[in-house]
C-alpha positions, 0 to 999 in steps of 0.5 A: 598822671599829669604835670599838676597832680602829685606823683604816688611818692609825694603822696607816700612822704607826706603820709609819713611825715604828717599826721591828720586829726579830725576834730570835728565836722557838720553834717549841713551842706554848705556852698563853695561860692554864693552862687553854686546852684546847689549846696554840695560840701561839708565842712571839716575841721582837721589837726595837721602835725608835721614831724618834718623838717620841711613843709608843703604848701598843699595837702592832700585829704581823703575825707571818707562818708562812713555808712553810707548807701554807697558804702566803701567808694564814698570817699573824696579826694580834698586839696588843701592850702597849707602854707602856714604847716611849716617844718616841725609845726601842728596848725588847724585849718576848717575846709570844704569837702565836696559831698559827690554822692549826696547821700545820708552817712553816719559818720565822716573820718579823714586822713592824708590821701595815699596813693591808691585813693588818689588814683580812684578820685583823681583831681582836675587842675581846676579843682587843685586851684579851688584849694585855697578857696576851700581851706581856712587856717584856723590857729597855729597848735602846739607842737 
């Protein structure tokens, strides 16, 4: 594990002390910035509670590519810029979730990522400092 990742017991607190609610996504794949080559990532739109009394500025989302030709693997790791989710606060952001595989899904589900994900789809430094370019708060709900 290197110095910018989480380390499995960040992981498992913020999997205790936040819950995630998918509240809707779209299926068209738009671009990160104007001129990616390709467009690669979905748009989500996710609930976060934290029940803590204390916050994070970065989460981090598995978003999950149900029904899919790739099967249980077609899932990816989302960090996610947070400073508005602060002690005993629900807000709701939109984000970006790159599409690795590129393949037609049924469905997409999402949760705060466990340890386990997190070892199979591991995040290069480059791609945890995209976070706040991937993540729009949305509204603060309430709590």
């Amino acid at each position: 594990m290197s110095s910018h990742e989480p380390s499995p017991e960040h992981l498992e607190r913020l999997h205790e002390s936040i819950l995630i609610t998918l509240v809707d996504y779209d299926r068209q794949l738009v671009r990160l910035y104007p001129d990616d080559f390709l467009p690669r990532y979905n748009r989500i739109t996710v609930e976060f509670r934290n029940q803590s009394d204390s916050y994070t500025t970065m989460l981090f989302v598995t978003v999950h590519r149900d029904g899919s030709t790739i099967g249980v693997d077609n899932f990816y790791t989302v960090p996610l810029h947070v400073p508005e989710l602060t002690a005993r606060c629900a807000c709701r952001y939109k984000f970006l979730s790159f599409d690795s595989f590129n393949k037609p899904f049924k469905s997409i589900r999402a949760n705060l990522n466990t340890p386990q994900e997190y070892d199979k789809r591991r995040l290069a430094k480059k791609y945890l400092e995209r976070a706040p370019d991937l993540t729009h708060f949305v509204s603060y709900a309430d709590a």
